[in-house]
N, C-alpha and C positions, 0 to 999 in steps of 0.2 A: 237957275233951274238945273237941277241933278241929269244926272242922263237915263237913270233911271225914267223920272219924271219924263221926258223927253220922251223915253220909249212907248210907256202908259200913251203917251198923247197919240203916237204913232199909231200906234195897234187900235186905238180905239179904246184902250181900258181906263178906268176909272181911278184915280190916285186911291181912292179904298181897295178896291179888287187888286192894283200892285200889292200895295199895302200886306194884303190878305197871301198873298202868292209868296212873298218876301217871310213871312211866318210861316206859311207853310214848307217852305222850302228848307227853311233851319230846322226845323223840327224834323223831316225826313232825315238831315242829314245828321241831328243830336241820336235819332232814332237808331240810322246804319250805320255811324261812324266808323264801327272797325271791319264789315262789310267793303264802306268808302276805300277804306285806307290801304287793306289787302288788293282792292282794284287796281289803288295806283303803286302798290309796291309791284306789282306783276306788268304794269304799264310799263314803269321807269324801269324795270328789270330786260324789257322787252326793246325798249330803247336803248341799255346799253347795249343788250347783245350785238343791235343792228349796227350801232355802233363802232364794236369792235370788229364786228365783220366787215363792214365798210369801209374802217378807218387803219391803215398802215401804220398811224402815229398814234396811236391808243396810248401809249408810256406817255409819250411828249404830250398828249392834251393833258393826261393825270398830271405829270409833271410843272404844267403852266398853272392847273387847278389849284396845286397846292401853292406853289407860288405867290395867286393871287390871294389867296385864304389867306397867305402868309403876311402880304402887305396890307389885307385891309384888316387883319387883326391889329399888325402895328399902328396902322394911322388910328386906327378905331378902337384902340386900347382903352382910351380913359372911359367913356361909353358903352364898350364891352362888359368895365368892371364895374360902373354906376348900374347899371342893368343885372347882374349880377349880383351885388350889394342890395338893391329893391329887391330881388327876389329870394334871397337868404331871409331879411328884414321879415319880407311879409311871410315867410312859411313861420319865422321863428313867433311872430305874434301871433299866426292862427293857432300853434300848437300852444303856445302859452298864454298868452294875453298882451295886452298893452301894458298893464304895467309892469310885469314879469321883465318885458324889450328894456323899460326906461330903466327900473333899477338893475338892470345889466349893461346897459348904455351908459348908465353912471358907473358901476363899477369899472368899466373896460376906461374912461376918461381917469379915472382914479389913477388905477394902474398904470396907464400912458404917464400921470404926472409924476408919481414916486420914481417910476425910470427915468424920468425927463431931472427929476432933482438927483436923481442919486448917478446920473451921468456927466451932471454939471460939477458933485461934489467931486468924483473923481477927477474929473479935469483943472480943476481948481488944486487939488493935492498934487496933482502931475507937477502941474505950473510949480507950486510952493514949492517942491522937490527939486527941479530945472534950476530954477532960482537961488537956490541953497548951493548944490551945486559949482554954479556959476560963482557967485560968491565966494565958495572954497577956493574955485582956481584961481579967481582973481588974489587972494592972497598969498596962496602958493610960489605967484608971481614976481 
């Protein structure tokens, strides 16, 4: 049982009338969004103030802030860029289409693979080169 639900039981309301409150309540706030949003930018503007008035280590908490942004970008890297990657993906199919992504998704594999062979060719030539080389001195010898 949800806590929601929970609550409903508490108060006396009806899993419909939640229900009903839970729609209206997102709709209010689909409604004021940028109303909503100006409140809390003047909130958290108002909290930092009090903040910085309060606090002698304003630098040093910034300072630990970025820090930690710092380390949970690192650990949270691969995550970061999977979430990112989803969300390039899905702008790039709403603007184009699905199949627009796939024959671009093949071409970018394409590509990956001509690079992938024409860097194996060059290492391959290196090698034969090295090899030649080598065999010169060894004669030289």
């Amino acid at each position: 049982m949800g806590n929601e639900k929970k609550l409903a039981i508490v108060r006396g309301i009806t899993k419909y009338a939640a229900e009903a409150h839970r729609r209206s309540a997102a709709a209010y706030r689909r409604r004021n969004a940028e109303e909503l949003r100006e409140k809390a930018r003047i909130r958290m503007a108002l909290y930092r103030q009090r903040l910085k008035e309060n606090d002698v280590d304003w630098e040093d908490r910034k300072e630990r802030a970025r820090i930690s942004d710092t380390k949970y970008r690192k650990k949270h890297a691969h995550k970061i860029a999977r979430k990112q990657r989803m969300r390039r993906r899905d702008a790039y199919i709403e603007k184009y289409g699905e199949e627009a992504y796939e024959e671009r998704k093949t071409q970018k594999k394409i590509a990956r693979e001509e690079k992938a062979a024409a860097i194996a060719q060059e290492m391959a030539e290196q090698q034969a080169r090295d090899e030649a080389q080598a065999a010169r001195r060894a004669l030289l010898k």
